[in-house]
Backbone bond lengths (Angstrom), bond angles and torsions (degrees), N, CA, C in turn:
res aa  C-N    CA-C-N  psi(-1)  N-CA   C-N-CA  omega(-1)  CA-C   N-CA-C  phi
1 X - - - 1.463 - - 1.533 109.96 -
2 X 1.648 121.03 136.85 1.330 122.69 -169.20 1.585 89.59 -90.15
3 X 1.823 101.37 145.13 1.295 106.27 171.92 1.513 99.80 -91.06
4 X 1.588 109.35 155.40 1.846 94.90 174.07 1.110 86.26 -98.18
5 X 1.248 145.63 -43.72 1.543 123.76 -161.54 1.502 125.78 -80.85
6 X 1.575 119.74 22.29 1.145 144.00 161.76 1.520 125.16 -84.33
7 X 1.349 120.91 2.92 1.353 121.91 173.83 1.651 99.04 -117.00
8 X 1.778 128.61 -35.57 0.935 98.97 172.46 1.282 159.69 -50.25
9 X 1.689 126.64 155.14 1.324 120.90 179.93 1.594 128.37 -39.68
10 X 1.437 105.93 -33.36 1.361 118.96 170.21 0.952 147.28 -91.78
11 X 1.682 102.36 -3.71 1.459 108.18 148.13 1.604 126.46 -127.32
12 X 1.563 103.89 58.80 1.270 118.47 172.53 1.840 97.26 -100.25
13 X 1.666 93.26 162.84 1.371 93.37 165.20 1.553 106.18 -105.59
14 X 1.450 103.83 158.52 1.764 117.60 167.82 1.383 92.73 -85.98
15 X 1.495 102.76 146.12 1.343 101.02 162.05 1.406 107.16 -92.70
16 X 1.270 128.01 -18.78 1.495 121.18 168.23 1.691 123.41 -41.85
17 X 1.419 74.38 -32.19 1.894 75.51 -166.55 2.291 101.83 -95.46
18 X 1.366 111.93 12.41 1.374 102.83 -164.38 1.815 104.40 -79.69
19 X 1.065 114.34 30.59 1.659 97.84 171.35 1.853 97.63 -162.74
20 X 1.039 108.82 21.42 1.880 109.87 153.15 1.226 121.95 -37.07
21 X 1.605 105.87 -34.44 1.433 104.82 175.09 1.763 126.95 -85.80
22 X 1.643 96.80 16.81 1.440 104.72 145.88 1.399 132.63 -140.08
23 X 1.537 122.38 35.36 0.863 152.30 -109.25 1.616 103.09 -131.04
24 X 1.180 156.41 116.55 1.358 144.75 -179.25 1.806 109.81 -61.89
25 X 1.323 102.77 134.98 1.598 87.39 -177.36 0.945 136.05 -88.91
26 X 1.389 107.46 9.33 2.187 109.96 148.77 1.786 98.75 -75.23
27 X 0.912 140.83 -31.04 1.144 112.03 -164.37 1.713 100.77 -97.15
28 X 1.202 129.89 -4.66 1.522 134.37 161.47 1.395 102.91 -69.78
29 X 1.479 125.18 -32.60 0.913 116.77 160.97 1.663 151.26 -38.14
30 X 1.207 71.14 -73.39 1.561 106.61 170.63 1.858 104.95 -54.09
31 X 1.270 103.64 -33.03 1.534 119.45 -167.78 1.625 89.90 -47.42
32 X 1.277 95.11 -53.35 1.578 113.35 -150.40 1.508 123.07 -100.67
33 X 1.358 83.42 -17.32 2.234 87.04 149.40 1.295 105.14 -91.87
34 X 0.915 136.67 13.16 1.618 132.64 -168.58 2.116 96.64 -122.64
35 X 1.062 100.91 -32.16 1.608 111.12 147.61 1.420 147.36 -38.72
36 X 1.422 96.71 -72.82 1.582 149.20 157.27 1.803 98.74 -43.75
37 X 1.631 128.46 -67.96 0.810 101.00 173.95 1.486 166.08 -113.83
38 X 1.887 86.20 54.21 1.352 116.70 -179.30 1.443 96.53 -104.18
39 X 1.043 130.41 9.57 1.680 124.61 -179.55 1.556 103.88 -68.74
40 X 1.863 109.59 -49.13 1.814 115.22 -142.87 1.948 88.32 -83.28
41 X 1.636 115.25 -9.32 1.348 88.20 -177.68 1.875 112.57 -88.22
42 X 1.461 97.92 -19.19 1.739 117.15 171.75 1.369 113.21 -51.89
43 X 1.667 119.44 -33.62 1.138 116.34 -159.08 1.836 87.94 -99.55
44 X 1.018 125.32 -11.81 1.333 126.65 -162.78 1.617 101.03 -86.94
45 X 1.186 133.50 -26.39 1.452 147.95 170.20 1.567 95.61 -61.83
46 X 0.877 119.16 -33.65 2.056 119.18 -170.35 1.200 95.39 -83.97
47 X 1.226 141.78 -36.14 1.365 144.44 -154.02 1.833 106.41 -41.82
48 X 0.869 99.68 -43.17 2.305 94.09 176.25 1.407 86.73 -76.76
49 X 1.402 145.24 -53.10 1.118 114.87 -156.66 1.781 107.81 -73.92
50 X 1.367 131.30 -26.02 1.146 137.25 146.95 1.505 109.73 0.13
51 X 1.447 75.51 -102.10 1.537 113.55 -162.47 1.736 114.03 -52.56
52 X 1.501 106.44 -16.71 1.593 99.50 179.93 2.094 84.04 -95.28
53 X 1.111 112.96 -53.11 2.036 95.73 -174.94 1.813 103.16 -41.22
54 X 1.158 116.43 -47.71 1.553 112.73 -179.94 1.590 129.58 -46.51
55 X 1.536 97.16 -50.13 1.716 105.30 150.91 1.264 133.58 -53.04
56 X 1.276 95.55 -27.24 2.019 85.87 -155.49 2.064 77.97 -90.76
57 X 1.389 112.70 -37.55 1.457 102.03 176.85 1.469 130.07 -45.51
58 X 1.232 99.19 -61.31 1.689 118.04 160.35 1.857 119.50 -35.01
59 X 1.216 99.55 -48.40 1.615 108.81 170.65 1.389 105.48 -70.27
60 X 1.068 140.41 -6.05 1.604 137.19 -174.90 1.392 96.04 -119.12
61 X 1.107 131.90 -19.67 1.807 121.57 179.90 1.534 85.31 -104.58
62 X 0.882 138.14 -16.94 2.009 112.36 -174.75 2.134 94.36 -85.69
63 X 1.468 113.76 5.70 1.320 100.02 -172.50 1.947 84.87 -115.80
64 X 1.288 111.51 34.37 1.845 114.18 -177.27 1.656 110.05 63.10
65 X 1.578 115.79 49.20 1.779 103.98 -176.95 1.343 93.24 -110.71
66 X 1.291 126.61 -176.40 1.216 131.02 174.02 1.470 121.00 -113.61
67 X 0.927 121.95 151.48 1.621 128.52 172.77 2.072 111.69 -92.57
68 X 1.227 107.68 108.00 1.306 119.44 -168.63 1.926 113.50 -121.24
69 X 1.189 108.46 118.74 1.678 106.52 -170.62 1.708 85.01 -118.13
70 X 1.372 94.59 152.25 1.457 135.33 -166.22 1.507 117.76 -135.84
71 X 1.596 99.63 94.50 1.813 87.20 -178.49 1.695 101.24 -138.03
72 X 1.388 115.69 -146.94 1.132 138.51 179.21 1.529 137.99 -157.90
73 X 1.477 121.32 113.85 1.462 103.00 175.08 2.250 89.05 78.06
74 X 1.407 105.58 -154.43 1.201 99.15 -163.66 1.554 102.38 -58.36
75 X 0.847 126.23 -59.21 1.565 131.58 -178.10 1.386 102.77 -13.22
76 X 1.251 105.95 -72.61 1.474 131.90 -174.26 1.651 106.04 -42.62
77 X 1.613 125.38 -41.96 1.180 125.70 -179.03 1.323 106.77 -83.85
78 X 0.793 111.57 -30.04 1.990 117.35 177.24 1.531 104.75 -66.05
79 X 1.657 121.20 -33.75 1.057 120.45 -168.40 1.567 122.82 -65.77
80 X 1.818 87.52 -43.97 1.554 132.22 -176.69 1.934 110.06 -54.28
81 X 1.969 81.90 -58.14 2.318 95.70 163.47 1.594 111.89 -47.22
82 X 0.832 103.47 -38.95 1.579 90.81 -140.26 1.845 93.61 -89.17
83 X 1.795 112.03 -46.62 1.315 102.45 156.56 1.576 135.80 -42.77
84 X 1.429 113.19 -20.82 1.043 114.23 -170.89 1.543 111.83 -109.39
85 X 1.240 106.32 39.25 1.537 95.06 -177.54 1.788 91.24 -147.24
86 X 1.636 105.34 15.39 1.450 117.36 160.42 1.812 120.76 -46.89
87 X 1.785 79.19 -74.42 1.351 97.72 -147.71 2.388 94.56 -61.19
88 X 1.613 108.11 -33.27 1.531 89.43 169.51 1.559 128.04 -73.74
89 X 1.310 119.73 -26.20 1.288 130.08 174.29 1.291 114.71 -83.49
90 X 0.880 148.12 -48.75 1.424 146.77 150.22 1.667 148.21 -75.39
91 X 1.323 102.33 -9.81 1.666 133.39 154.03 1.381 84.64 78.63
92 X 1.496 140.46 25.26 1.130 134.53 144.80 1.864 131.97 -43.53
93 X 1.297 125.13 146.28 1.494 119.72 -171.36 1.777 88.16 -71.26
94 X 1.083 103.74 162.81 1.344 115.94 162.30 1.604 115.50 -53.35
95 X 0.778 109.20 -47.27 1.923 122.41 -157.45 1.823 98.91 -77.29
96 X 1.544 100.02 -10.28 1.840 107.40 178.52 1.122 113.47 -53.14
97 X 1.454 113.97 -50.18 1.637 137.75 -161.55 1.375 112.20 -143.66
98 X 1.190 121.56 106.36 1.102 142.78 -153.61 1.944 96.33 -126.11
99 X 1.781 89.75 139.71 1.628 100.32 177.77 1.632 109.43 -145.72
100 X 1.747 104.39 123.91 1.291 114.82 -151.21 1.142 99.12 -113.61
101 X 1.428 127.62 137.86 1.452 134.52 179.44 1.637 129.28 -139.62
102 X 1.407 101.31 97.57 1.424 96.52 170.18 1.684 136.93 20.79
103 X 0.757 138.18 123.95 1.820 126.59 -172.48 1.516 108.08 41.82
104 X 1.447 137.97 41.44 1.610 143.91 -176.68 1.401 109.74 35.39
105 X 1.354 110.87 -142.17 1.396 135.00 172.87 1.668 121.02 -37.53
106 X 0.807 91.17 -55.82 1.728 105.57 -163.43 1.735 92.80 -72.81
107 X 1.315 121.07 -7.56 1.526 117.87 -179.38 1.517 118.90 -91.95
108 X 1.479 114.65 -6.70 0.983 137.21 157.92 1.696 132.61 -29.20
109 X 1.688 76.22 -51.72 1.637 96.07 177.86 1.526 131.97 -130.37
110 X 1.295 94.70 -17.20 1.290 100.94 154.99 1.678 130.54 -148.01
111 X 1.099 139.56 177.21 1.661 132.77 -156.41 1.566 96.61 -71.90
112 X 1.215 117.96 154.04 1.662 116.26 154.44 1.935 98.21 -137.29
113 X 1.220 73.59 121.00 1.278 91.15 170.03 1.481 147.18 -41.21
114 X 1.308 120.98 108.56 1.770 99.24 -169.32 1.363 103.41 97.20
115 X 1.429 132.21 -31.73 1.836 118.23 -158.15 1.414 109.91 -88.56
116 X 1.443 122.40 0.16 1.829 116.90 164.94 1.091 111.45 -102.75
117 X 1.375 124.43 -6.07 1.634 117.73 153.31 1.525 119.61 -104.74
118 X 1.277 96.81 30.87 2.003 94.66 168.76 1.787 114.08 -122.59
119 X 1.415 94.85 81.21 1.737 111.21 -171.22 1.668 104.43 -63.96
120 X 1.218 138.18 -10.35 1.386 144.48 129.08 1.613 129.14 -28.48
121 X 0.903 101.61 -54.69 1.473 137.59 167.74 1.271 125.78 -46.00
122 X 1.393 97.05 -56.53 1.736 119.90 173.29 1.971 105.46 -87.35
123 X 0.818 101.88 -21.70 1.339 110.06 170.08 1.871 112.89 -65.32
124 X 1.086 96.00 -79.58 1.556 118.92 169.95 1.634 116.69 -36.53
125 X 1.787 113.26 -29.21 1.080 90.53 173.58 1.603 125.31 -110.29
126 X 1.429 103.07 -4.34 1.475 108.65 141.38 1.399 146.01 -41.53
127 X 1.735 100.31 -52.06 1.612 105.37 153.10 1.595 140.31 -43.12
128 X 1.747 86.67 -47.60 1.555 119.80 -179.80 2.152 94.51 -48.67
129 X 1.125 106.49 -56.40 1.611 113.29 -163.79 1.610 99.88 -81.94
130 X 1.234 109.25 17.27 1.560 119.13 164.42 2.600 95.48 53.75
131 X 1.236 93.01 44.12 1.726 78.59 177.54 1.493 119.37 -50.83
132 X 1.227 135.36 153.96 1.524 140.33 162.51 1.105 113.03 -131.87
133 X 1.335 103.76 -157.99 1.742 111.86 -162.96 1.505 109.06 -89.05
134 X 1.641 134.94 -28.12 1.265 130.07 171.51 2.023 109.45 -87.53
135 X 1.325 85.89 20.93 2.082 85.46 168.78 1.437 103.94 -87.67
136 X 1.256 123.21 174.75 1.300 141.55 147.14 1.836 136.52 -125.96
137 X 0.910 112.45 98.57 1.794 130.42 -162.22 1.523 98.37 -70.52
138 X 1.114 132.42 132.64 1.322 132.93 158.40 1.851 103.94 -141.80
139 X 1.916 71.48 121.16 1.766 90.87 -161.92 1.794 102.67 -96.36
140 X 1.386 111.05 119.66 2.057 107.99 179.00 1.018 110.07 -121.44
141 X 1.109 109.39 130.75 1.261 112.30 165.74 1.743 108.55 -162.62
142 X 1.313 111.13 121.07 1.885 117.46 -169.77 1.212 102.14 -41.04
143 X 1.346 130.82 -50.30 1.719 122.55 -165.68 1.298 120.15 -82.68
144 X 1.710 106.84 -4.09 1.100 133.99 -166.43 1.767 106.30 36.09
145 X 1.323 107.37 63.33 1.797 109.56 -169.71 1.212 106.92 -137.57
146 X 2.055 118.40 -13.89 1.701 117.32 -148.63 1.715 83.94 -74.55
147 X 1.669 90.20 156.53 1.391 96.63 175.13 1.440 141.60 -88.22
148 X 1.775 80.58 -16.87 1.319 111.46 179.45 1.366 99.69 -48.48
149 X 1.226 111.56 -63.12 1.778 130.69 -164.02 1.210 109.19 -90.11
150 X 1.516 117.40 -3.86 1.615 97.12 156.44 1.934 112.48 -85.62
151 X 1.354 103.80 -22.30 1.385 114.69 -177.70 1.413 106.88 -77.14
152 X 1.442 131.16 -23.26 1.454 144.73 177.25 1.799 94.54 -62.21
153 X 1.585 113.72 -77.07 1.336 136.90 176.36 1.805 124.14 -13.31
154 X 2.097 83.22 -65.84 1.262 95.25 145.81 1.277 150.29 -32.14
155 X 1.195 102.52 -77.05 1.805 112.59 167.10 1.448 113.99 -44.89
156 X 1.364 114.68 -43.99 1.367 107.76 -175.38 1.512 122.17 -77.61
157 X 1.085 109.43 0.41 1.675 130.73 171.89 0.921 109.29 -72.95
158 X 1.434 112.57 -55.45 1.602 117.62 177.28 1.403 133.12 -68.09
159 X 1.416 110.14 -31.91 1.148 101.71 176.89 1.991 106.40 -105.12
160 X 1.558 108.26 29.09 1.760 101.32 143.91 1.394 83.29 92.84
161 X 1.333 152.97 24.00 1.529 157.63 127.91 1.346 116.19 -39.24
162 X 0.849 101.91 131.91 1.888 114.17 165.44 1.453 101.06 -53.98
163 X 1.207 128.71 127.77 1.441 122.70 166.40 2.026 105.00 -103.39
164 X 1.686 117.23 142.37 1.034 122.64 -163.16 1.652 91.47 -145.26
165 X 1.482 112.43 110.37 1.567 106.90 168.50 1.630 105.06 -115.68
166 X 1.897 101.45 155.14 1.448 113.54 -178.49 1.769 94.93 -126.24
167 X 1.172 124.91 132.17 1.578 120.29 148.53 1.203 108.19 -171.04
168 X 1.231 126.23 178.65 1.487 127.40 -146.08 1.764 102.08 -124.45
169 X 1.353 118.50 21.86 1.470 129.04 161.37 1.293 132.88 -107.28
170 X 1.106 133.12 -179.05 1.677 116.42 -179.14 1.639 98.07 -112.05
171 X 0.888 110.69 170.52 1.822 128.59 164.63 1.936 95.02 48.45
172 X 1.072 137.75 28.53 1.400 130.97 -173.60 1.880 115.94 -72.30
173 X 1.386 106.90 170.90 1.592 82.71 -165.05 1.533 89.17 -86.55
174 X 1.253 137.04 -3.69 1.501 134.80 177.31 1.721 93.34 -66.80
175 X 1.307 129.45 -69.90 1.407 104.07 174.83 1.104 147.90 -33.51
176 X 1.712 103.40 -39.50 1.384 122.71 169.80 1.271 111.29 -73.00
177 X 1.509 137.87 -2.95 1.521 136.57 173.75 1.329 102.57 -94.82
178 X 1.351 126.85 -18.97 1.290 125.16 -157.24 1.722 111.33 -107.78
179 X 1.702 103.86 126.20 2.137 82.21 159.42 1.117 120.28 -87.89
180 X 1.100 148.34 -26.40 1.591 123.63 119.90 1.575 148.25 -35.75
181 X 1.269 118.90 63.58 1.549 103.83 178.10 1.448 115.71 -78.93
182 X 1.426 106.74 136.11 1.957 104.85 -176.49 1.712 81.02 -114.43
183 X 1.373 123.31 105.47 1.617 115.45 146.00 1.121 128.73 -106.13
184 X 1.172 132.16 126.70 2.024 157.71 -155.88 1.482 86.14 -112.67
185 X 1.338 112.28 131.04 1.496 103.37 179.89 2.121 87.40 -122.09
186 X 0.795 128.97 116.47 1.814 142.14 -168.42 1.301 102.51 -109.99
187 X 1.271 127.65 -6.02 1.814 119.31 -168.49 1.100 102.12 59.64
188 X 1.996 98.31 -163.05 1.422 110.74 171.58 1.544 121.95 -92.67
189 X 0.913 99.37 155.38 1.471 126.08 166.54 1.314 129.07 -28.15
190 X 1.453 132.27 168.15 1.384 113.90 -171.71 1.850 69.05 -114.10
191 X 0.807 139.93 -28.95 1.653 129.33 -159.88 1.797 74.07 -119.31
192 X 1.527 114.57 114.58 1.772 121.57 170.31 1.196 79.84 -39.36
193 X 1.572 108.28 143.33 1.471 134.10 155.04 1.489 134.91 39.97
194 X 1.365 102.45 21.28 1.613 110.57 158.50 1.636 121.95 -88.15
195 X 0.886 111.62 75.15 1.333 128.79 -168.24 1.804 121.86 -78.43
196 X 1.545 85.14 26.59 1.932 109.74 163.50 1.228 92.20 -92.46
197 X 1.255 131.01 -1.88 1.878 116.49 -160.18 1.681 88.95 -104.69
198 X 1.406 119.37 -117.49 1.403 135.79 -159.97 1.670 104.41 -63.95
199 X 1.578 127.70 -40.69 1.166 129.77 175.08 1.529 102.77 -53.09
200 X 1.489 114.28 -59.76 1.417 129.53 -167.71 1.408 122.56 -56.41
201 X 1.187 99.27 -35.26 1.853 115.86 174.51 1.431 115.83 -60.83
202 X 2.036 108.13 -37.15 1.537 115.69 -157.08 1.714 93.26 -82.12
203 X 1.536 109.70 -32.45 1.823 104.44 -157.23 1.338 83.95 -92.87
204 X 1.697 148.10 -7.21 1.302 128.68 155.61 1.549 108.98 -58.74
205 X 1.429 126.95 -37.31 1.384 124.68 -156.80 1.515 106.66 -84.00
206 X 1.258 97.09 -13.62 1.833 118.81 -173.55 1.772 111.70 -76.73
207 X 1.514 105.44 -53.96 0.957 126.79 176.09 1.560 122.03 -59.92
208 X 1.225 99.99 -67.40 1.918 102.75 151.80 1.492 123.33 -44.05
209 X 1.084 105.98 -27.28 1.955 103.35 157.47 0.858 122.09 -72.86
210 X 1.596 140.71 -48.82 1.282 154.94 -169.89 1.237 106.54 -71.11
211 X 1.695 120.77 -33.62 1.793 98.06 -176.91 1.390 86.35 -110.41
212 X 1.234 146.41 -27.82 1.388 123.65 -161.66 1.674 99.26 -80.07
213 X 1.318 129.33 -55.81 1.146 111.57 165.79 1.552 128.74 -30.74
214 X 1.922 112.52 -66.82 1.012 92.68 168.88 1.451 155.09 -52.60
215 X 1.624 107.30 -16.22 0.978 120.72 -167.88 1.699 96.84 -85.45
216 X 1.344 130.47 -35.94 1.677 151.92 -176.93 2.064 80.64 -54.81
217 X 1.213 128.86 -79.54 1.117 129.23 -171.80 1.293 129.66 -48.00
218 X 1.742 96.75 -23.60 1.625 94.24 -175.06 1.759 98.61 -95.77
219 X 0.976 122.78 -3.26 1.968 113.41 142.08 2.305 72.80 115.66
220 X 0.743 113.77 46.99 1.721 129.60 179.03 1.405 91.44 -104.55
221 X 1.212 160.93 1.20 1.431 151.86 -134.19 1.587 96.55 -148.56
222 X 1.477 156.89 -177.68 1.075 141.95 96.01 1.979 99.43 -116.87
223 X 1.883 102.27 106.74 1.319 105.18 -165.88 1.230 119.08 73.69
224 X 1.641 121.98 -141.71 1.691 100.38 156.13 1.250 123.35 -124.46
225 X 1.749 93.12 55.44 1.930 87.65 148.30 1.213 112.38 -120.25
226 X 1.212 120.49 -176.69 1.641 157.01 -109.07 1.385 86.67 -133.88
227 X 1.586 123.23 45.61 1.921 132.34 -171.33 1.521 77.53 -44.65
228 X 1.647 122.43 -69.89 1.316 109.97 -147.15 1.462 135.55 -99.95
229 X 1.435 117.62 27.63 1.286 141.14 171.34 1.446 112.92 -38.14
230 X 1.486 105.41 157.91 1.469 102.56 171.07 1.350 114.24 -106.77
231 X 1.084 139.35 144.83 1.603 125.61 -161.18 1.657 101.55 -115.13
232 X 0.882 92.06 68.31 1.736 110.50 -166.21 1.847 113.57 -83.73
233 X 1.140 106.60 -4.58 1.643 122.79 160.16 1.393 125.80 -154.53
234 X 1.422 124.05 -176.08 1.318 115.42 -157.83 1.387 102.82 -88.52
235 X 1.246 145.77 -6.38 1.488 153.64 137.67 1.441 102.75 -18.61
236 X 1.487 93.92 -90.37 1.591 119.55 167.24 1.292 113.40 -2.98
237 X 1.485 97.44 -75.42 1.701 124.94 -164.72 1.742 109.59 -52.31
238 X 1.402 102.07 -67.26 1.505 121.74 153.38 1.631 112.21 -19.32
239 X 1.753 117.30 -59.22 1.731 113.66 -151.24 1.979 81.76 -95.34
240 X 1.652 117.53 -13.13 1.478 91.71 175.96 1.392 125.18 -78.91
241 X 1.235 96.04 -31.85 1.934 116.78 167.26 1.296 131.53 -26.06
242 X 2.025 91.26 -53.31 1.011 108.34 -174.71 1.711 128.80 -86.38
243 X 1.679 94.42 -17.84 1.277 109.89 -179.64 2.001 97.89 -75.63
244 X 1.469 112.20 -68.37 1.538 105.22 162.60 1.662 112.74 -8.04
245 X 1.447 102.84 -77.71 1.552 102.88 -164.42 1.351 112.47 -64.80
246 X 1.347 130.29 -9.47 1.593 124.27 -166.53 1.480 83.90 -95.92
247 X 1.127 129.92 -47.64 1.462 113.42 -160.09 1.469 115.80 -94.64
248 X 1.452 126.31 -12.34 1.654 130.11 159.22 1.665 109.03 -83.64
249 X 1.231 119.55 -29.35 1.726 121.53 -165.07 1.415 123.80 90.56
250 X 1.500 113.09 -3.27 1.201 126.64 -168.05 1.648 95.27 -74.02
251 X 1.837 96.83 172.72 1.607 95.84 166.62 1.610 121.98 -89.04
252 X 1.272 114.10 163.84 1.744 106.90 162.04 1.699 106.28 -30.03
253 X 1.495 123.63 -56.49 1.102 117.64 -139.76 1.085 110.08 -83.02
254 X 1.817 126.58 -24.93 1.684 131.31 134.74 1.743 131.99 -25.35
255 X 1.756 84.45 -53.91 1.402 88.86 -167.52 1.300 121.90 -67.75
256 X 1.101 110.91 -55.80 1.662 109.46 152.12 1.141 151.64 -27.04
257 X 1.150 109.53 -50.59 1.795 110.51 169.52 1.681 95.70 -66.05
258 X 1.162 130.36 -36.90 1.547 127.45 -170.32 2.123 102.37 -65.47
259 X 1.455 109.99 -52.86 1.360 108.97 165.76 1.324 119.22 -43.63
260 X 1.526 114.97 -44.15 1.405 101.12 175.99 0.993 123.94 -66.75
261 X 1.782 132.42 -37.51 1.313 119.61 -170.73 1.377 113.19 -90.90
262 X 1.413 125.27 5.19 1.454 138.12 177.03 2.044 93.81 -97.10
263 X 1.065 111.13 43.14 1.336 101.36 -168.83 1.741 133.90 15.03
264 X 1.832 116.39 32.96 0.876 124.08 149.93 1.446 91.23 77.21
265 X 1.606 105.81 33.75 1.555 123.33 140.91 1.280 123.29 -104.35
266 X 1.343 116.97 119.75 1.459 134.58 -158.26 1.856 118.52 -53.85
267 X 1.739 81.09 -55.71 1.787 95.14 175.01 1.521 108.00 -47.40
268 X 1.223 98.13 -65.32 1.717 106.25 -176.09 1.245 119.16 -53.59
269 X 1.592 128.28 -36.99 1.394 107.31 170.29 1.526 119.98 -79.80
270 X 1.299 118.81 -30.73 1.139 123.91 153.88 1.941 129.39 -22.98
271 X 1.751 118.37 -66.92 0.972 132.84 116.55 1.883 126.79 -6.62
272 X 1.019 104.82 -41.49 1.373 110.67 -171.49 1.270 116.10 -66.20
273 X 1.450 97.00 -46.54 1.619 119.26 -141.30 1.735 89.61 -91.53
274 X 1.615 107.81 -48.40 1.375 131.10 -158.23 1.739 106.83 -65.72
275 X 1.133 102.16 -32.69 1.985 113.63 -164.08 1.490 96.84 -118.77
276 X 1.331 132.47 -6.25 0.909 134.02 176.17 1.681 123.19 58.23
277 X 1.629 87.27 56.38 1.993 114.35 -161.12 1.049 143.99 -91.31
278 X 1.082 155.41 55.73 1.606 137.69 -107.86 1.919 90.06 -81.96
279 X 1.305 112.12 170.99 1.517 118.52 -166.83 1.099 105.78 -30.62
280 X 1.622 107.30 -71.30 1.611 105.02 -144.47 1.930 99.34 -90.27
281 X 1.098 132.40 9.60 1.280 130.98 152.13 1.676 119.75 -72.66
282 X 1.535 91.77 -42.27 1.918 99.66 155.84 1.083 136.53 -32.91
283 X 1.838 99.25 -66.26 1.231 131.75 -177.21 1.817 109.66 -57.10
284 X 1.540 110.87 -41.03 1.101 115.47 -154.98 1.774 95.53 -89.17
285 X 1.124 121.22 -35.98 1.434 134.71 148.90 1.371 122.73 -3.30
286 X 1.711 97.12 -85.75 1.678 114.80 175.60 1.391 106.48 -69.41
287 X 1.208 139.12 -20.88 1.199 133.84 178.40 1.634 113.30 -59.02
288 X 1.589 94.85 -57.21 1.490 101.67 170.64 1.421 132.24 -56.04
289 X 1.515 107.93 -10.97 1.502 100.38 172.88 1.811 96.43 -129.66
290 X 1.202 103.96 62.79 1.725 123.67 152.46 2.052 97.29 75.19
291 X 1.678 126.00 -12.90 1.083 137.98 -144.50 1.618 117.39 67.38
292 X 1.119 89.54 59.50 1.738 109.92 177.10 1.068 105.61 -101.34
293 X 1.317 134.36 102.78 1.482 126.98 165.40 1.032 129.65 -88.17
294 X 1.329 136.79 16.06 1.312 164.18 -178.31 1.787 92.09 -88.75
295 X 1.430 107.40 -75.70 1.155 122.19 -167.26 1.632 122.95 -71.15
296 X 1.262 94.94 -31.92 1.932 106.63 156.39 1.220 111.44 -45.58
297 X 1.343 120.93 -69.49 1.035 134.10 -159.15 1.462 114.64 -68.20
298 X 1.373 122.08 -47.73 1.912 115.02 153.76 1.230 111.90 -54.00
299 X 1.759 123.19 -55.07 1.523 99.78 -151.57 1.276 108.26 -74.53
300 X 1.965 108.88 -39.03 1.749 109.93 166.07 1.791 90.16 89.11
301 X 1.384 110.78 -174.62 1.380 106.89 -159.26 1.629 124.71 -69.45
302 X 1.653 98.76 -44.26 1.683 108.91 151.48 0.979 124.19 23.05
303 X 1.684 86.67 -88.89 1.690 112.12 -170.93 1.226 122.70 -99.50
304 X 1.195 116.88 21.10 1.740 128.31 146.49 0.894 115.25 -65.03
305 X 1.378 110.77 115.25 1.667 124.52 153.27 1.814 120.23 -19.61
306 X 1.336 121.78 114.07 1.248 121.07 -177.30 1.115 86.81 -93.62
């Protein structure tokens, strides 16, 4: 019986890499930053196919859809990171960006058996999150073959989803499920077919495009900071301060007391300081111009909607 996943790029061996395992470990090292940085020019060949899945996503969340990734095994945890570092970096709800993984929770950390070959499975839990037609699915997986996530892909086809595929092969049937296909082609491996290494690196760099862009487009940004962060520790507190004071001129020691009484929402103290606003005149401010702070800030109270 022919294996199919025996011809792919990602699970060939290098012969460069066949004796690491006697190898000094600066120069295994070196093996593998010297690996590592042939990934960012692989991912740089995808770049149109990028940048058009990022649009058509963006056009489906400015109509309230969600952004939903679908993977397996590392994929699946990369999927899980990168969703989850939404809702603090971008002050997004949780339920915005969503990251789905093979066998749930408990797959996180360790294997469960059977759940990237149950394309049922991946089906079922698409339904479960009720998907529609203003969502967007982005299905990963390196061999672009798991079934889980071709059965995820699926479902979301059907019920009128944006389909979005990531994997690190050419012609895979995950491309062929997807109207977006993004393929990163990384070769093999420095360890045959561990595809947490060079595969894993490219659909992290992929993924960080897809929401930080989108999120840059959906007006989440002012320039490049983090307008809508949550300042949920004293880090936080510290990089909101500073963003306040860089963009009003004020000092730390202004900006701050204004974060606090804007409940350590940026726009609004910003607003605060600038129109001279107390919170909820702030609040009611940016509201009126969609939470545009661009546009707050020229038209100023005026031209707020009474």
């Amino acid at each position: 019986m022919i294996d199919p996943l025996a011809e792919l790029p990602t699970e060939q061996s290098d012969p460069r890499y066949s004796r690491i395992d006697r190898l000094p470990t600066e120069e295994v090292a070196r093996l593998m930053n010297a690996a590592d940085a042939t990934v960012p020019a692989a991912v740089a060949t995808a770049i149109p196919a990028i940048s058009a899945a990022v649009d058509a996503v963006v056009a489906r969340m400015r109509e309230g859809g969600r952004l939903l990734y679908v993977g397996a095994g590392t994929s699946g945890r990369l999927a899980v990171l990168d969703a989850s570092e939404c809702p603090p970096t971008f002050g997004t709800d949780p339920e915005t960006v969503q990251g789905i993984i093979a066998g749930g929770e408990p797959a996180l950390t360790r294997s469960v058996e059977g759940a990237e070959d149950d394309a049922a499975a991946g089906a079922a839990v698409l339904a479960a999150r009720g998907v529609g037609a203003t969502d967007s699915v982005v299905g990963v997986s390196a061999s672009g073959r798991a079934p889980f996530v071709l059965g995820a892909l699926a479902e979301a086809a059907r019920r009128g989803a944006l389909t979005v595929s990531v994997s690190c092969n050419a012609g895979t049937p995950l491309s062929r499920a997807a109207l977006h296909p993004i393929e990163v082609i990384v070769g093999p491996e420095v360890v045959t077919g561990s595809t947490r290494l060079k595969a894993g690196t490219a659909q992290k760099l992929i993924l960080n495009m897809i929401s930080t862009i989108a999120m840059v487009r959906l007006g989440r940004t002012y320039g490049n900071s983090m307008i809508e962060m949550s300042a949920m520790n004293s880090k936080l507190a510290g990089r909101a301060t500073r963003m306040v004071s860089a963009i009003t001129g004020v000092s730390p020691s202004v900006a701050r007391p204004a974060l606090e009484s804007a409940g350590w929402h940026v726009k609004i103290a910003v607003l605060m300081i600038e129109q001279g606003l107390g919170p909820e005149d702030a609040r009611a401010l940016l509201h009126g111009h969609g939470g545009d702070l661009e546009t707050a800030r020229v038209v100023g109270w005026s031209g707020a909607p009474g």
